[in-house]
C-alpha positions in Angstrom: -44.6 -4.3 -33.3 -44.3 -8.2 -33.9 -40.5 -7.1 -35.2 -39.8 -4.2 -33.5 -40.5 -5.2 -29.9 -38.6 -7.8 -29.7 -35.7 -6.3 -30.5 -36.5 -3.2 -28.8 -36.8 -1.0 -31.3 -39.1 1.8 -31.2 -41.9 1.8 -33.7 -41.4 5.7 -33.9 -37.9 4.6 -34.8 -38.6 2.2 -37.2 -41.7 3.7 -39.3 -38.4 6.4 -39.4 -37.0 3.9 -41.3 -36.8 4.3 -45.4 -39.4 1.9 -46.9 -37.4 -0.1 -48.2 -35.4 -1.0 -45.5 -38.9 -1.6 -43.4 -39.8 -3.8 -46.2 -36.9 -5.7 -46.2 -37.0 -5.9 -42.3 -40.7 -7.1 -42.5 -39.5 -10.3 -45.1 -36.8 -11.5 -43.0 -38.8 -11.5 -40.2 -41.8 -13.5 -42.2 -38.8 -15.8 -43.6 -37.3 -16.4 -39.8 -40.7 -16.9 -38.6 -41.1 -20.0 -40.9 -38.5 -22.3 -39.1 -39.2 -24.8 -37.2 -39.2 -23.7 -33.6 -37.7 -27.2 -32.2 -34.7 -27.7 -34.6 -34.7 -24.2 -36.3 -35.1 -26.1 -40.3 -36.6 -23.8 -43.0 -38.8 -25.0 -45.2 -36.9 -23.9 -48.0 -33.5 -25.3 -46.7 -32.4 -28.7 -48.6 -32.8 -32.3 -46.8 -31.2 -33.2 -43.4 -29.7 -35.9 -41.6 -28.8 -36.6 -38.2 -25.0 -37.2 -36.5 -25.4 -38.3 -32.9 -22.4 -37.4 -30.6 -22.1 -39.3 -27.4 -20.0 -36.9 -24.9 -18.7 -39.6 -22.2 -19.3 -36.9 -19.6 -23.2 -36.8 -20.4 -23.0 -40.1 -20.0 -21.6 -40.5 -16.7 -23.6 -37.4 -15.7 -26.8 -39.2 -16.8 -26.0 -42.5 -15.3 -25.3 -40.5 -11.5 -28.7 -38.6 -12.1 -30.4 -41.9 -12.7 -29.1 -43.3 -9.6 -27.4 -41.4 -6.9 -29.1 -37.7 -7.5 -32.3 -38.8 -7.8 -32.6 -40.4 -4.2 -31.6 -37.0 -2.6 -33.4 -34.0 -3.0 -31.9 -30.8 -4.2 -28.8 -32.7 -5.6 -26.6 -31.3 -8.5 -24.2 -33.3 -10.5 -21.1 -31.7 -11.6 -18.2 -33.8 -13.8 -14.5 -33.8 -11.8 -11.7 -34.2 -13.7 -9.5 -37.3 -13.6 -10.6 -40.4 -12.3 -12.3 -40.9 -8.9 -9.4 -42.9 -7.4 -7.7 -39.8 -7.9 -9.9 -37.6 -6.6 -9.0 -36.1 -3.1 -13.3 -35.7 -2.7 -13.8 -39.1 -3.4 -11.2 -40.7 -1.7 -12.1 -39.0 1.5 -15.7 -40.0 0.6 -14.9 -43.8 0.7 -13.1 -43.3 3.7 -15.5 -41.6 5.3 -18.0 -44.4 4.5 -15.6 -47.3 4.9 -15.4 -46.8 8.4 
């Protein structure tokens, strides 16, 4: 059932299955079940390395959830295109606030 249910296959269904095909449906599930569940390695894959890409939204997303968001409660963060002096949102904003 450890394969089957998952995927929602019947047991009925599979033990309807030829042997073989059982068989081979059994290994790749033992073989899958041997990666690592954070990165998804296999043991028997070759050595890794790392590449880290820095996404300029992330990091202007990051920076307003370390600040702004996390003063008010239930606040989302969503990226705007453009800059924010060109933003018809933010300009009323400052507006709004300047006064």
């Amino acid at each position: 059932m450890a394969y089957c249910g998952p995927r929602g296959i019947p047991l009925s269904a599979f033990l309807r299955w030829e042997q073989d095909d059982q068989d081979a449906a059994l290994a790749w599930s033992g073989y899958e079940a041997r990666r690592c569940s954070s990165c998804g390695t296999h043991p028997d894959e070759g050595p890794r390395h790392v590449h880290i890409n820095v996404c300029s939204g992330c990091v202007e997303r990051d920076r307003a959830a370390g600040d702004e968001a996390a003063k008010v409660r239930g606040a989302h963060i969503h990226l705007a295109g453009g800059t924010s002096a060109s933003c018809p949102r933010c300009t009323a904003e400052r507006k709004a606030n300047s006064g």
